[in-house]
N, C-alpha and C positions, 0 to 999 in steps of 0.2 A: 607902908601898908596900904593896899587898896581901900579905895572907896566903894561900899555896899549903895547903893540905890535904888530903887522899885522903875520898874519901865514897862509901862501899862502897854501893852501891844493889843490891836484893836482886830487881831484875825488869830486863826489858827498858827500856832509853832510848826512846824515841820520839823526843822533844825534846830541845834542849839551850838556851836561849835565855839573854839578859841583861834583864830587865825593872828600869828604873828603877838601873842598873847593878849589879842582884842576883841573880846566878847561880840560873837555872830549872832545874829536869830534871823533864818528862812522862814518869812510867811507864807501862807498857800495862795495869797494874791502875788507871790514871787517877788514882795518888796523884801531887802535884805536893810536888816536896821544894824547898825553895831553902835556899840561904846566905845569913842576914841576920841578922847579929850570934849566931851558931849555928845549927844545923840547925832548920829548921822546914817541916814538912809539911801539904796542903790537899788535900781532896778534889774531885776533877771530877767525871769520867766513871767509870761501874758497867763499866772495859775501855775503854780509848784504841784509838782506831785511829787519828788522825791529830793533830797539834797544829801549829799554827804561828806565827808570831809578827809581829803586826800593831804594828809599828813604829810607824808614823802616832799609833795610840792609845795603844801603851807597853802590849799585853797578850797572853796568850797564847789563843789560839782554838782551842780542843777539840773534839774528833768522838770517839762510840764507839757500843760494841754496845747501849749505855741507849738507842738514839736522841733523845742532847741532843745540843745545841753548848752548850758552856760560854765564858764571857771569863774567865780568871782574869787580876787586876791583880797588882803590884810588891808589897803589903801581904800577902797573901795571900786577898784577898778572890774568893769563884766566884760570878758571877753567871749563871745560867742564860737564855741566851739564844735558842734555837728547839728545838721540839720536832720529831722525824717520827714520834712513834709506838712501835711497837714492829721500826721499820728502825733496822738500822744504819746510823751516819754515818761512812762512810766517807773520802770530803775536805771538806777545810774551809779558805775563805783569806779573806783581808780585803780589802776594795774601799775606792773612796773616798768620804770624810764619811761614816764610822761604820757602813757597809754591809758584810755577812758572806755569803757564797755557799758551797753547803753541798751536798752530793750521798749520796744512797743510792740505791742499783743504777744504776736508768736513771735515774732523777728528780734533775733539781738543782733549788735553789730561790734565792732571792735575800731577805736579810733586810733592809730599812734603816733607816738609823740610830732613823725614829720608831716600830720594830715593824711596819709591815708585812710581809707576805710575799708574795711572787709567787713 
């Protein structure tokens, strides 16, 4: 049976996800904290503005004011995955076969799985 615990987070949630059945929470300073045999924290995004949780691949997809999209996996590992520059990415979601679509202001883009962009 799991262990319940309290974990005082010192900023805004954005996120809440289960990666690899490992309690996630995306701050909006873009620190990712999880519960995996103790507290442990990873950095994304320079400011979260959106995160969400691409099932399919078992990761969380990040957007913020850095303009990156980040994947962070279940281990804690962030791999940086599209840049826009110096826009903010404001949403961020997961498509199918390893494809990310990603938006700042008016512009969306479409990342997949082999790195290109459109």
């Amino acid at each position: 049976m799991p262990t319940v615990a309290p974990l005082d987070l010192e900023g805004h949630c954005v996120a809440a996800v289960f990666l690899n059945d490992v309690p996630h929470f995306a701050l909006a300073d873009g620190a990712i904290h999880r519960l995996d045999n103790g507290h442990k924290t990873a950095q994304a995004n320079d400011g979260l503005l959106d995160a969400i949780h691409d099932a399919a691949n078992d990761r969380l997809i990040t957007g913020g004011e850095d303009g990156k999209v980040f994947a962070v996996k279940a281990g804690g590992a962030v791999n940086e995955l599209a840049s826009a520059g110096r826009k903010w990415i404001t949403s961020v979601t997961a498509g199918p076969q390893g494809a990310i679509a990603y938006a700042s202001g008016k512009t969306a883009f479409v990342r997949f799985a082999d790195g290109k962009i459109k």
